[in-house]
Structures are given as structure tokens and as C-alpha cells.
C-alpha positions as CSV (number, residue, x, y, z in Angstrom):
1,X,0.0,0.0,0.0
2,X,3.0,2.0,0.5
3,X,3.1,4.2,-3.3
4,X,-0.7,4.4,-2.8
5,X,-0.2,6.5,0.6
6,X,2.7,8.5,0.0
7,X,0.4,10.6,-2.7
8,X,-2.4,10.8,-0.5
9,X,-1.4,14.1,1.8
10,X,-2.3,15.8,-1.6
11,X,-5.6,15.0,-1.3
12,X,-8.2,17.5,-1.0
13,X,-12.2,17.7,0.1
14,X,-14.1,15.9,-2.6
15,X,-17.9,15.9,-2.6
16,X,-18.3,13.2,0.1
17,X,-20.7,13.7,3.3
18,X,-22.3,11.9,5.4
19,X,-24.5,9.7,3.3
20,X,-20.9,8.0,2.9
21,X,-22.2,5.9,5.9
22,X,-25.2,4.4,3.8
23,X,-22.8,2.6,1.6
24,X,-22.1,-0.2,3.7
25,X,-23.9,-3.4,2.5
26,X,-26.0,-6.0,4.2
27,X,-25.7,-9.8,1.4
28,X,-23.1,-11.6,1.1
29,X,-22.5,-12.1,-2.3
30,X,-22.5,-15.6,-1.4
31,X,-22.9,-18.0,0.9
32,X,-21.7,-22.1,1.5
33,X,-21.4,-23.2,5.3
34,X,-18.0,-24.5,5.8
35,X,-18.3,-28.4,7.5
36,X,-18.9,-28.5,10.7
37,X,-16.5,-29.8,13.8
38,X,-16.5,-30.5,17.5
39,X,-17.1,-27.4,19.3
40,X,-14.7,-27.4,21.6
41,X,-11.8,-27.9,19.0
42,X,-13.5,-25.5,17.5
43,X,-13.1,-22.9,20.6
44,X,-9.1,-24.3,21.1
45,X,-7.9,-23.8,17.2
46,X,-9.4,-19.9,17.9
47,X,-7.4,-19.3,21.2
48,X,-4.0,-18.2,19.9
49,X,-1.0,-20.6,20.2
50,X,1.0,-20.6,23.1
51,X,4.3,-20.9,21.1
52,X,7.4,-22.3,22.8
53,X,9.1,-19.0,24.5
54,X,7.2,-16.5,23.3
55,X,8.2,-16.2,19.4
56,X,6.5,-13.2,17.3
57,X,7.5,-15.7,13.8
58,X,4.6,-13.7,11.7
59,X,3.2,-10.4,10.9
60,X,0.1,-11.2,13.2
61,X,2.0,-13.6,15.2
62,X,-1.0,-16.8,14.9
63,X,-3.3,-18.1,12.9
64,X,-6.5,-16.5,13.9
65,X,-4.7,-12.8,13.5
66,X,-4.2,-11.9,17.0
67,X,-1.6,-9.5,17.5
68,X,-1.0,-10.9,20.5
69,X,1.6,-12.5,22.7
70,X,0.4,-14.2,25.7
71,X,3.6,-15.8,26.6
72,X,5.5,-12.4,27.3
73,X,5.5,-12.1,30.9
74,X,9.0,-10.4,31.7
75,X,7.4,-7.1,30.4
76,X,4.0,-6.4,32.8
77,X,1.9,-2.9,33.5
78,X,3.7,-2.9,37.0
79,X,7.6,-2.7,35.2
80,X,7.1,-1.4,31.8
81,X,8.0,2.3,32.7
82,X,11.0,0.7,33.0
83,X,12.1,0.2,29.4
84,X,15.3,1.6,27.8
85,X,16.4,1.4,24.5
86,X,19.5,-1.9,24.1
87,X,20.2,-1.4,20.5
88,X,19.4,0.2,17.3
89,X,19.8,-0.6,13.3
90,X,20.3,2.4,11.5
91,X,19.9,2.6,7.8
92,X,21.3,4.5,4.8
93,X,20.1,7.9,5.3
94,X,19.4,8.0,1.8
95,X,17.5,4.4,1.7
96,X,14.1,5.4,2.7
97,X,11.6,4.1,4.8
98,X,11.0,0.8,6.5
99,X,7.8,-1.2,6.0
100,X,8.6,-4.7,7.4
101,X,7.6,-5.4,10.5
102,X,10.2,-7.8,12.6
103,X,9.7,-11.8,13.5
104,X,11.7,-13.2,16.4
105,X,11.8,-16.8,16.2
106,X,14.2,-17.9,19.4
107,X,17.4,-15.5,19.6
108,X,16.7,-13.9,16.6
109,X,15.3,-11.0,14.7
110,X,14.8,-11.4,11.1
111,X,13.2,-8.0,8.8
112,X,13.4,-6.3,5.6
113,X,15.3,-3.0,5.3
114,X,14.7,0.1,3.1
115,X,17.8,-0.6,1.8
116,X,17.3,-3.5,-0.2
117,X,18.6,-6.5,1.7
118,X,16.9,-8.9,4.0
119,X,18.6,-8.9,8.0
120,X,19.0,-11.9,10.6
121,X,20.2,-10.2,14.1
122,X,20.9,-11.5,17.3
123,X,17.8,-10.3,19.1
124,X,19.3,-9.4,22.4
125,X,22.4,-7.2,21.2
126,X,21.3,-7.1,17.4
127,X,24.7,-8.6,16.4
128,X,25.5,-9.6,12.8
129,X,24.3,-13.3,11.9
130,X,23.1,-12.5,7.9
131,X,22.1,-10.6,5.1
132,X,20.4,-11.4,1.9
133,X,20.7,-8.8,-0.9
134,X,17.7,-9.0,-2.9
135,X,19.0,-7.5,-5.7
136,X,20.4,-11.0,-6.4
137,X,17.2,-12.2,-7.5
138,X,15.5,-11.0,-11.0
139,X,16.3,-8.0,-12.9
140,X,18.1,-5.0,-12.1
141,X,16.1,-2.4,-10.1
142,X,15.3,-1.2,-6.5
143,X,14.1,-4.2,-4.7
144,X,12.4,-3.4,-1.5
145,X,11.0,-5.6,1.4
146,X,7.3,-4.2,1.9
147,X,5.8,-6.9,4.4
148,X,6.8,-8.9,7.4
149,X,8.4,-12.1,7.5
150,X,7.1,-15.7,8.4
151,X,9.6,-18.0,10.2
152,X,8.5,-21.4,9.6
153,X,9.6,-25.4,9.0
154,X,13.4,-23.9,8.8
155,X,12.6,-21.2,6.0
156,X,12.2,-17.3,6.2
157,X,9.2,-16.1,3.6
158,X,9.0,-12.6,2.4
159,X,7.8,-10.5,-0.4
160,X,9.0,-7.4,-2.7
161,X,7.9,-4.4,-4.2
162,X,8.6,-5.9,-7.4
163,X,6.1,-8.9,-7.0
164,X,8.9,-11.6,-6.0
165,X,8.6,-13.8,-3.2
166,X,11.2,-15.3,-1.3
167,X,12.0,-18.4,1.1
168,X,15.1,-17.9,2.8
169,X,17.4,-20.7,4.5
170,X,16.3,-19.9,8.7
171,X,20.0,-20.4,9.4
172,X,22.4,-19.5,6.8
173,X,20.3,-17.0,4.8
174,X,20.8,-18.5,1.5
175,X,18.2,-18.4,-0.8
176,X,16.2,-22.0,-1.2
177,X,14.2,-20.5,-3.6
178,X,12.1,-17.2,-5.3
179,X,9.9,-16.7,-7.5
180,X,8.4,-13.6,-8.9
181,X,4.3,-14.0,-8.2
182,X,2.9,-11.0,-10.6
183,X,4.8,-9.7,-13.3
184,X,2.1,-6.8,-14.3
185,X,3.4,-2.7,-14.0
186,X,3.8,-1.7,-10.3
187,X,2.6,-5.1,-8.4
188,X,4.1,-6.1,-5.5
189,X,3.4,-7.6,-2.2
190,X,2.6,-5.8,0.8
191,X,0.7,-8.8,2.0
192,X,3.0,-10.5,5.0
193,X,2.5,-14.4,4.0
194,X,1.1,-17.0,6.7
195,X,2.0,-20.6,6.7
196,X,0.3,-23.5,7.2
197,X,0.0,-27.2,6.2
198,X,2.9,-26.6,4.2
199,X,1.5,-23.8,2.0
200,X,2.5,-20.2,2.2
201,X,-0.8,-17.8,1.8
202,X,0.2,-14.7,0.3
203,X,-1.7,-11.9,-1.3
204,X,-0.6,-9.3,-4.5
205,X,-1.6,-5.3,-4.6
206,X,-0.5,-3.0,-7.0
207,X,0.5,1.2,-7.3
208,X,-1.2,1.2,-11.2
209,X,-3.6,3.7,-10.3
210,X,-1.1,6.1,-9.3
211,X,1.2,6.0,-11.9
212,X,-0.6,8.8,-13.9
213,X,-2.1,10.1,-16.9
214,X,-0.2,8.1,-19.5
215,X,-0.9,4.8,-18.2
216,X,-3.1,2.5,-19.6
217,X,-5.1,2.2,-16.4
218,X,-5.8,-0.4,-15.1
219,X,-4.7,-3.7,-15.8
220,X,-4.0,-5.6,-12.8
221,X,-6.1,-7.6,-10.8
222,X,-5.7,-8.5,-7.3
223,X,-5.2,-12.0,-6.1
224,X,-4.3,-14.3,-2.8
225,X,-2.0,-17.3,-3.9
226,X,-1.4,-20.4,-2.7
227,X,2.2,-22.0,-2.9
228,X,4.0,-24.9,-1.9
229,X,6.2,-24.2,1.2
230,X,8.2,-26.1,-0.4
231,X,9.2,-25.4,-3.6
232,X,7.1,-21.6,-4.0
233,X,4.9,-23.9,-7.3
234,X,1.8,-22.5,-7.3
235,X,-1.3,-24.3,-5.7
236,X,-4.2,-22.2,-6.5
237,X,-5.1,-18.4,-6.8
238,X,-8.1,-16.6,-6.5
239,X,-8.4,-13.2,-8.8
240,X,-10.2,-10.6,-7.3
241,X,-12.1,-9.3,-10.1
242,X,-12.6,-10.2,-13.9
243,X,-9.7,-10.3,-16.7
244,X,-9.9,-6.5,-17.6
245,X,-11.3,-5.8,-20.7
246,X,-10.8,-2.4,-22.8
247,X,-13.6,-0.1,-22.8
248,X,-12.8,2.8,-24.9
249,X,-9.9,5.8,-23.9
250,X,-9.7,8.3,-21.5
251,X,-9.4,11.8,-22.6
252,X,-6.3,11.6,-24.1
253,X,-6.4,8.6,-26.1
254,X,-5.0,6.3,-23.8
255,X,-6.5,2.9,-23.9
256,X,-9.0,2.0,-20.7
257,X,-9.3,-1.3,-19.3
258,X,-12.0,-2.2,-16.4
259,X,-12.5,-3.7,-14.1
260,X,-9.4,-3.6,-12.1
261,X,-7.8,-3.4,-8.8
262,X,-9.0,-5.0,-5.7
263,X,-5.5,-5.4,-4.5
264,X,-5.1,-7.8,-1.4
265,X,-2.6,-5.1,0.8
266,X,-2.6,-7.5,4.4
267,X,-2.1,-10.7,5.8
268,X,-4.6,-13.6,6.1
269,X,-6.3,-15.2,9.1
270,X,-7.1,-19.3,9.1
271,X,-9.2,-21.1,10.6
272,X,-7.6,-24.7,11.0
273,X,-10.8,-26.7,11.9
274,X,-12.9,-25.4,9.4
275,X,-9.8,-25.3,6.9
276,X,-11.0,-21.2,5.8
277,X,-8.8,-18.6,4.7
278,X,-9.9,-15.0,5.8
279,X,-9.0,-11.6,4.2
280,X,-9.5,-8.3,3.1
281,X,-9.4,-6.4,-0.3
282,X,-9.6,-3.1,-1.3
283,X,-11.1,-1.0,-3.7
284,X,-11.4,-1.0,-8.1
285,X,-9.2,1.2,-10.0
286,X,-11.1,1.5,-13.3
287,X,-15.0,0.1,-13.8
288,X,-16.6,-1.6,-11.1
289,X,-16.5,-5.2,-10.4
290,X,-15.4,-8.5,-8.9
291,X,-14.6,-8.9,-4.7
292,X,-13.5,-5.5,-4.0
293,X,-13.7,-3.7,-0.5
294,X,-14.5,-7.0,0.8
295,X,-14.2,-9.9,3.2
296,X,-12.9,-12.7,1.5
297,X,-13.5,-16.7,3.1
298,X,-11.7,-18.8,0.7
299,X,-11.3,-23.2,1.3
300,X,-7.4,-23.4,1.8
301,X,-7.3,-26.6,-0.4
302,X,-9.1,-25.2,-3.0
303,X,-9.3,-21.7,-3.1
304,X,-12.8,-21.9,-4.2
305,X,-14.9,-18.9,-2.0
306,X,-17.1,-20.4,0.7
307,X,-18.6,-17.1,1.2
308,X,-17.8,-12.9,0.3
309,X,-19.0,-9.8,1.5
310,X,-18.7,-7.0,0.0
311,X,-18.5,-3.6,2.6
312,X,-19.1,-0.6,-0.4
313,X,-21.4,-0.6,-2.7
314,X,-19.1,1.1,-5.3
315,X,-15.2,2.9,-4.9
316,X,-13.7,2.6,-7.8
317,X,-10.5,5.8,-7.0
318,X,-7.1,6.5,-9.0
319,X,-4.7,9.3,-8.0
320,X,-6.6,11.9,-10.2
321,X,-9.5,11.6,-8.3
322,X,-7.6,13.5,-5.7
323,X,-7.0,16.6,-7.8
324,X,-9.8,19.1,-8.4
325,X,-8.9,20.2,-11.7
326,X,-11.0,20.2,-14.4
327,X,-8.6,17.7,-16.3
328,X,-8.0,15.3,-13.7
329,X,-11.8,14.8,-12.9
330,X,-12.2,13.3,-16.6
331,X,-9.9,10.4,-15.4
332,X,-12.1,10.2,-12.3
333,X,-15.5,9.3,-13.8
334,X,-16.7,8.5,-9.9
335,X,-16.0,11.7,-8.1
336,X,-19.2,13.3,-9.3
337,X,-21.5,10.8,-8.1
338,X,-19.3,10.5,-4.6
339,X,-18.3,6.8,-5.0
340,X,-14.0,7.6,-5.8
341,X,-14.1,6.3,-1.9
342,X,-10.5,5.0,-1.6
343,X,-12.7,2.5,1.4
344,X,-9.5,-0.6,1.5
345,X,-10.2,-3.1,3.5
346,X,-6.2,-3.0,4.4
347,X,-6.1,-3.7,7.8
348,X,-5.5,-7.6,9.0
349,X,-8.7,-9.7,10.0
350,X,-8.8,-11.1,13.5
351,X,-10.9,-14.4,14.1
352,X,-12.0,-15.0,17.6
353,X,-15.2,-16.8,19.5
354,X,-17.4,-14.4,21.1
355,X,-21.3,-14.6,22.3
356,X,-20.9,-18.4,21.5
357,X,-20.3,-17.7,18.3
358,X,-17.3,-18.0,15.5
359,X,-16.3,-14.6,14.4
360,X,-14.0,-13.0,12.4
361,X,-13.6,-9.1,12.2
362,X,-11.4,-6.2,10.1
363,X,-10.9,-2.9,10.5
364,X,-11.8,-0.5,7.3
365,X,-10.8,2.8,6.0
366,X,-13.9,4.0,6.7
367,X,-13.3,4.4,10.0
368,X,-15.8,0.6,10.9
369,X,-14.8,-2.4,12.5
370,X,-17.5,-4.9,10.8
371,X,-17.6,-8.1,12.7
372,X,-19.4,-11.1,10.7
373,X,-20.5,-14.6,11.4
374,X,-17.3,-16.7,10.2
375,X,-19.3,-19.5,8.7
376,X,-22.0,-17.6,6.8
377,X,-20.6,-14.1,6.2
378,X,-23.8,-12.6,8.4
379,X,-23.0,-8.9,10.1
380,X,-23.1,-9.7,13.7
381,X,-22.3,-6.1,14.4
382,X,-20.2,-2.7,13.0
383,X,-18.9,0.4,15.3
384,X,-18.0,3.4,13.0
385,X,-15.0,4.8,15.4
386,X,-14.0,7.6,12.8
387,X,-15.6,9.9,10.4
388,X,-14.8,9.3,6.6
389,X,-12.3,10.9,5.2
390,X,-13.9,12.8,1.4
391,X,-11.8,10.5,-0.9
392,X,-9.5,8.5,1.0
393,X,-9.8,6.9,4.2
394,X,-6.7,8.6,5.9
395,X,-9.0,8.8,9.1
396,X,-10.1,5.0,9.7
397,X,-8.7,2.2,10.7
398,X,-5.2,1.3,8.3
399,X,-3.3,-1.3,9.4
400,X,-3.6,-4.1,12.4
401,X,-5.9,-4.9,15.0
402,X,-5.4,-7.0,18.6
403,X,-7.8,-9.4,20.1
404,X,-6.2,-10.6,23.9
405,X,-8.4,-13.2,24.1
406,X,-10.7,-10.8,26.3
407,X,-11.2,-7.7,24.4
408,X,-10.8,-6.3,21.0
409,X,-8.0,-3.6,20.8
410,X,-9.0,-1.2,16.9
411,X,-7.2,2.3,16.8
412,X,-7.9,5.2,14.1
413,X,-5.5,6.7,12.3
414,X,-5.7,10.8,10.7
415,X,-8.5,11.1,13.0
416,X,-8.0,13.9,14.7
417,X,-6.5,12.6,16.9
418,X,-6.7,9.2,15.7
419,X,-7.5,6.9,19.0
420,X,-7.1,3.3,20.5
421,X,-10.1,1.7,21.5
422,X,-11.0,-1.1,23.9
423,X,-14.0,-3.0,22.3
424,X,-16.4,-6.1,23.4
425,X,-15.9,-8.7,21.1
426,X,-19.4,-9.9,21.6
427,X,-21.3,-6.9,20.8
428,X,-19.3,-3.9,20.0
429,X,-19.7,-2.0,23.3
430,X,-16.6,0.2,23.4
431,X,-14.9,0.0,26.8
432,X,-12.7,2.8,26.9
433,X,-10.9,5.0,24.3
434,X,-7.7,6.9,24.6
435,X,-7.0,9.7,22.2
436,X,-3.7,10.2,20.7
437,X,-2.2,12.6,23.8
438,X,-2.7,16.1,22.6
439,X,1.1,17.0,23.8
440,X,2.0,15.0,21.4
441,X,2.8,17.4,18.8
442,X,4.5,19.8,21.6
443,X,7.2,17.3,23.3
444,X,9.8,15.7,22.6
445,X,11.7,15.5,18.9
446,X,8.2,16.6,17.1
447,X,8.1,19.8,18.6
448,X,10.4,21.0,16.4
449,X,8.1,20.4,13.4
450,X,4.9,21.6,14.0
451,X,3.9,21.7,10.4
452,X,4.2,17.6,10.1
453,X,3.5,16.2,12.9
454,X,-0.3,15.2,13.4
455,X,-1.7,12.9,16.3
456,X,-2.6,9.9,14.7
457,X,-1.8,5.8,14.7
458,X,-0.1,4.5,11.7
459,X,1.0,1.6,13.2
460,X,-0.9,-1.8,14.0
461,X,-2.2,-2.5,17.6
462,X,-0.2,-5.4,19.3
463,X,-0.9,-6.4,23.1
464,X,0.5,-8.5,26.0
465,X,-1.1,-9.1,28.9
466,X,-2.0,-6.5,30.9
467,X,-0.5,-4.3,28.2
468,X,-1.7,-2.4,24.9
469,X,1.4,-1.5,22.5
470,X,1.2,1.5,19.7
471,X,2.7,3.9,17.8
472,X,1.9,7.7,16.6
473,X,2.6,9.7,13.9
474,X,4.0,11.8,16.6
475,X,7.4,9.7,17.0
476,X,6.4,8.3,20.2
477,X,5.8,4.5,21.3
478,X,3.6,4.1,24.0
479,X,2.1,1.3,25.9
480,X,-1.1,1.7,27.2
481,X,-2.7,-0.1,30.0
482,X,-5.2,-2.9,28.6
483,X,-7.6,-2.4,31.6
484,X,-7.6,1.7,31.4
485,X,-6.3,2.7,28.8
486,X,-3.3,5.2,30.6
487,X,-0.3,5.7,29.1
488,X,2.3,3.5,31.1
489,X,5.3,4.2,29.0
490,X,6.7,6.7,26.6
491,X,9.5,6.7,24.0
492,X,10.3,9.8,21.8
493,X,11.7,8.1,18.3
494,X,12.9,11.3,17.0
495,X,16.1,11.4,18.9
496,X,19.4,10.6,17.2
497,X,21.0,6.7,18.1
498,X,24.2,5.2,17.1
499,X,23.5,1.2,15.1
500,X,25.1,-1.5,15.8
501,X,26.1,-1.6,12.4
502,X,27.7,1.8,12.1
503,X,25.5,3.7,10.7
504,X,23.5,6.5,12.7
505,X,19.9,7.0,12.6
506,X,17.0,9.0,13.9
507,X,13.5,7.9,14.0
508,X,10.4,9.7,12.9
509,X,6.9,8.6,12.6
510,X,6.1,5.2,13.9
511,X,6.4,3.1,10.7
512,X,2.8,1.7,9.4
513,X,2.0,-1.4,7.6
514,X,2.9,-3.2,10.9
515,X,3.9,-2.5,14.4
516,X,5.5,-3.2,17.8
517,X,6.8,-7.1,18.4
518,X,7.1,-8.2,22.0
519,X,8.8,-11.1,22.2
520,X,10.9,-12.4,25.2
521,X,11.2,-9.1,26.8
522,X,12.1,-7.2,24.5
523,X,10.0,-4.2,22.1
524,X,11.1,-4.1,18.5
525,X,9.7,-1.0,16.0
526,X,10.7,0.3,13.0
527,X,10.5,4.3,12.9
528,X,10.9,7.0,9.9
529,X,7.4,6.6,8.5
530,X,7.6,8.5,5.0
531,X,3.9,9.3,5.2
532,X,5.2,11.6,7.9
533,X,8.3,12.9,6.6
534,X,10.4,14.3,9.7
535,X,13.5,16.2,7.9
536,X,16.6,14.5,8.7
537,X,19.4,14.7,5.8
538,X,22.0,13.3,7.9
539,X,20.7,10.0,9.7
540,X,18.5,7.4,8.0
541,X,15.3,5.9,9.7
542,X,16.0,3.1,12.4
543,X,14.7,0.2,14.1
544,X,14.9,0.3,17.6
545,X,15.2,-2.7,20.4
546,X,14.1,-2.2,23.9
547,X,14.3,-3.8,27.2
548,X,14.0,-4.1,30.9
């Protein structure tokens, strides 16, 4: 999602208002009951893993999405004020920002850097074990980790920008094998992958509709694979809308194709028992078609969909529908009628029993959480927790959100402020919500930019027990207490470090499009967000350890 959101502080007010809130739907497009099972292994293959030691070895660390580590008991509400920063990784001042999120998987930290290689570290001193350069695989050309890593069978899995996938040798680093996944203009894979039953579950997006006037927009269709842990063959795939066909030219002659889009930007959720794959999809780039701003619940052996729901009843948005020139709204044919939404289901789907009941929820940039039944695709209940943004959903939820086994933890982003929420699982009853803290912008390294710095949550929601974990747009991590809501602990990112591998660095924004790990006490983030660019010509963006 990353080209996508670097164009979107350009955005002005379009003609959307509050009838925006109508277009959420109410069918599933359709509808198959997965088989049935046992109940109570039904209610055990929901409860996230306890994993030996506390290992974070995926973007949303389990199966059922969780973002949550119920293993990590050296860092509690009654010590965390406690945490200093051990060690930082500085990159290339000149390399950009960092999207993938860390996995630990024993004593090590393995992530993607801005600068075009792939990282193993010692996770306690963030020593030197590897480094992959990516450039190594496929043609010539920036090649930049964009998700988070799975750790799993002996094998590191990762995607690029440039639509290759990679499974990496867990202790040497080597490359077992890659494969390049999408080979249209500007795909690439923001989706972290999840693994299981030796298959690696991965989705594709794409930046087409952003790449301007002179492109043939759009080609490329979204699509979750399928492939063999083993050998990266593909299984199956399921395309998100129809083969685009051509349907005339825009107003300068350039060929249109529609439908297109419906990129698949996050990771999946499974469901073991019932053998279902769960994700989101976002929204059409040309025409109007196919699974897009939806919930997706496909049969892992198959790929066939058991059921889909669609949350928009139309968004079809490319990067001219931000512009109100008379020019650009010809190559935005839905801004007059208020449908160039921008509404992505991005954020990560967490599955969880509540009420009695198998559910699965996600977080949209609408500013909902929907919740829906996970066998039939029914709406057991939505809370709108931010005003829509007029075209783009900079104000709802982005990225991640956490379930602790007790509560549902959803924050907002460009809300002003954007704000962590507490939720019931069973019915939506928020039960408390903290605000981005309005000093924020006035303390610490932001003060010194006034003009950037907004109070807002990039970042994806992880928790521990007792303990709520998030970044803001303001450079600060914080942890949050999961039973009030206070602020327990406070880090200001925009202060200059020294890495561990000689370079120095300087965070920023809290980097999006994943979040804090927690894993056997220690906090890893990345920080130097682009979408919030804090000036810094002579230090590079960082990831940062912490500790007791």
C-alpha cells in the first residue's frame, strides 16, 4: 500500500458527506457453510498458540490474527515504565523508509530493510548473523522488502515491491528458492504471508492507479495465492475481479481497461478446523467489479470462496480523483457521483469466538470495525469509530488490530487525533478509548516540526497481557494499560542513536504497515514513517530494540 499513501497528503475535500455511511452493505455475495466440527476444538484452534518462548514468527504472530503475545510475561503494566532502549539498526540515510515489521523466532530478529537486503540479528544485542541482498534475484532495479516475515519449517518467507517472493534458508540465509508472483506494472506484495500445512498464503496489490495520466489504467487484478512451502509452485489463486477488458480511452487517447484493482494489501487469518482462509481487499481502480472492498473466506485446499461480502457498494479511486482540476476529474468518472471512496479493506482480519459464536472481524478505512459470522458471512455487528475521510480513508482504521483473548484492541489513524479503542468482542460496546495525547505534537523531537506532525496511529495495535502496544505519527511508542487505557510508558523516536552496524539514525513517525513485536522481553519498532516525513538529511530511519 506504500506508493498508494505516499500521494495521499495531496488530497483535498471531494464531494463526500455523510451519506458516505449508507454505503455499507448488508448480502453476502454468497454463501456455503464450511463443515462443521467439534465445538470445543472448534473454541481451542481460535485461542491463539502458546508458542514455545514467546516467538512473534509472523506479521500477526498466529493463525486467527491476534496480534498478541500471551507468553510475554517479563514485560508487565507494574515494570514497563522501565524500558530503555538496548540497540538500534540504523539505515542509509538516503535508503528510505522501513515497512517490514520484525519476526523473532528464538534469539533472533529477522526483517526487511529500506535498503534493499533482507537482516538476521541477534535479538538481544542485534549482532550480525546475515544478510540477503535482494537484488540477487530477477532483474536490475530497487528491490524493497514491503511486508513482514514468516519464520517457519526452517525457511524465512517474504515478499517485494517488485512482486517476487522469497523463502530464505532460517540459518544460513541462502536463498532455497524465489519466484516472482505478478509480473504486471507496479505489483508487489505488501501482504505478510502465513503458513500452514505446508502452503504459504500470500496476497498481490498493485501502485497502477497512481502511476498517472499516460498509463493505460488499469490492468491488474488482485489476487491471494497459494504455494508450496516447499518449492514456491503455485497451488491455486483466486483473482479478485474479472480479466480487464478495454472499454474505450480516456481523454487523451489512452487505452482504458475495467475492471481492475482490488489489491489484497494485508495478511490472512485461518481457521484450521474449518480449513478457511480469511482476508481483506480493497477497492477498483477502473470500472466496477469483482470482490472488491470485501471480506474474503476462501477453502485453503481449494481456493474456491465459501462465502464474500462485500462492505461498499461502489469505490472505484485513481490518483486523479484527488486533484480538483477540471482535467483530472475526466480520469475520475466517480468523483461526481461521490463513489471515488479509496474505502480498502487493508487492515489484517482477526478471528475470535465471542457470544458463543465464530467470528471474524477487520478494520476499514472508513473508519468501521465490521464483525461477521465466520461460517455464513452474516454482520453480527459494526462500530464506526471515525468519520470518513472525502476521498480517501486517511481517518479510519489502516493497518492491524489485537484481540487478547478478552477484548478487541481497533485504533484510528488521521483522525484527529486518531484513538485506540477497547471494544467487546461480543457486541461492540466500546470499553474505553484513549486519544492520541494532545502533547504529542509539543514534546519531545516533534516539537520542532509543527507543520508535520499530526496525532494519529499508523502503526498496528499489538498487546501483551495486561499491556496495549502502539505507535503515533507523533514519533512516540507508548504502551497503554489494557484495563484503562493510561499511558504507562513513553519513548520519543525522533532522537538521534548510534547502530550496531555503524551507521547513525533517527526515528520519525512510527512506521505503518505493521507494528511493535514483544517477544521475550524485548519491544522491536521500526521508525521514519515516510507518510510523515520528519527532515533528517543526515541520519536514516532506524529500528529500535528495547528492554528491561
Amino acid at each position: 500500500m506504500q506508493p498508494k499513501r505516499r500521494t495521499r497528503f495531496l488530497r483535498t475535500a471531494a464531494v463526500l458527506t455523510a451519506s458516505c455511511l449508507a454505503v455499507l452493505a448488508n448480502t453476502p455475495i454468497a454463501s456455503a457453510a464450511p463443515p462443521g466440527g467439534d465445538a470445543a476444538a472448534e473454541a481451542s484452534a481460535l485461542t491463539p498458540p502458546r508458542l514455545p518462548g514467546g516467538d512473534w514468527p509472523s506479521w500477526q504472530k498466529d493463525l486467527s490474527g491476534s496480534r498478541s503475545n500471551h507468553l510475554e510475561r517479563q514485560i508487565t503494566p507494574a515494570n514497563v515504565g522501565g524500558l530503555k532502549l538496548k540497540w538500534a539498526f540504523a539505515y542509509p540515510k538516503d535508503a528510505g523508509t522501513p515497512h517490514s515489521q520484525p519476526a523473532v523466532v528464538g534469539d533472533t530478529i529477522y526483517f526487511g530493510a529500506p535498503d534493499g537486503h533482507f537482516y538476521a540479528r541477534d535479538a538481544r544485542t542485534g549482532a550480525a548473523k546475515w544478510d540477503f541482498d535482494l537484488s540477487t534475484v530477477g532483474p536490475q532495479g530497487r528491490a524493497v522488502v514491503q511486508d513482514g516475515a514468516a519464520v517457519s519449517g526452517g525457511k524465512v518467507y517474504f515478499g517485494d515491491g517488485r512482486g517476487y517472493f522469497y523463502a530464505l534458508d532460517q540459518r544460513t540465509g541462502k536463498l532455497v528458492w524465489a519466484r516472482q508472483i505478478d509480473t504486471e506494472v507496479a505489483a508487489g506484495v505488501t501482504s505478510s504471508p502465513i503458513v500452514y500445512g505446508g502452503r504459504v498464503y500470500v496476497g498481490v496489490s498493485s501502485g497502477q492507479n497512481i502511476l498517472g495520466k499516460t498509463f493505460p489504467c488499469c490492468t491488474f487484478r488482485g489476487h491471494i495465492d497459494a504455494l508450496d512451502a516447499r518449492t514456491g509452485e503455485q497451488v491455486w489463486r483466486y483473482y479478485t475481479v474479472p480479466e480487464p477488458k478495454q472499454n474505450g480511452t480516456w481523454p487523451n487517447g489512452v487505452p482504458k481497461y475495467e475492471p481492475s484493482g482490488a489489491g489484497v494489501w494485508s495478511t490472512p487469518a485461518i481457521d484450521p478446523v474449518t480449513r478457511t482462509l480469511f482476508v481483506g481487499t480493497g477497492q477498483n481502480y477502473t470500472g466496477s467489479g469483482g470482490n472488491y472492498d470485501s471480506i474474503l473466506a476462501l477453502d485453503i485446499t481449494t481456493g474456491k470462496a465459501r462465502w464474500t461480502r462485500k462492505m461498499t457498494d461502489v469505490d472505484t479511486w485513481r490518483i486523479e480523483c484527488s486533484f480538483p482540476t477540471p482535467e483530472d476529474k475526466q480520469y475520475c468518472p466517480n468523483l461526481p457521483d461521490g463513489t471515488a471512496l479509496d474505502y480498502d479493506l487493508g487492515a489484517a482480519p482477526n478471528l475470535f469466538s465471542a457470544g458463543g459464536k465464530r467470528l471474524i472481524g477487520i478494520g476499514q478505512k472508513a473508519g468501521v470495525y465490521h464483525v461477521l459470522d465466520a461460517r455464513t458471512g452474516r454482520i453480527v455487528w459494526q462500530r464506526q469509530l471515525s468519520t470518513p475521510m472525502p476521498s480517501g480513508g486517511l481517518s479510519g482504521i489502516q493497518w492491524g488490530t489485537s484481540f487478547d483473548g478478552e477484548r478487541l484492541y481497533v485504533s484510528t489513524y488521521m483522525a484527529r487525533p486518531g484513538t485506540l479503542f477497547a471494544i467487546n468482542p461480543a457486541d461492540g460496546h466500546i470499553l474505553w478509548k484513549t486519544p492520541n495525547p494532545e502533547d504529542g505534537c509539543t514534546t519531545g523531537g516533534a516539537a520542532q516540526y509543527p507543520n508535520v506532525c499530526q496525532l494519529g496511529h499508523g502503526p498496528a495495535v499489538t498487546t501483551t497481557p495486561g499491556l496495549v502496544w502502539l505507535g503515533s505519527m507523533d514519533g512516540k511508542m507508548r504502551a497503554y494499560s489494557s484495563r484503562t487505557g493510561e499511558v504507562l510508558w513513553t519513548y520519543d523516536t525522533i532522537t538521534p542513536v548510534d547502530g550496531v552496524n555503524g551507521l547513525p539514525g533517527r526515528g520519525g513517525a512510527l512506521s505503518g504497515a505493521g507494528g511493535a513485536v514483544v517477544s521475550h522481553g524485548m519491544v522491536y519498532v521500526h521508525s521514519g514513517y515516510m507518510f510523515t516525513p520528519y527532515p533528517n538529511p543526515d541520519r536514516g530511519s532506524v529500528l529500535l530494540a528495547f528492554g528491561l
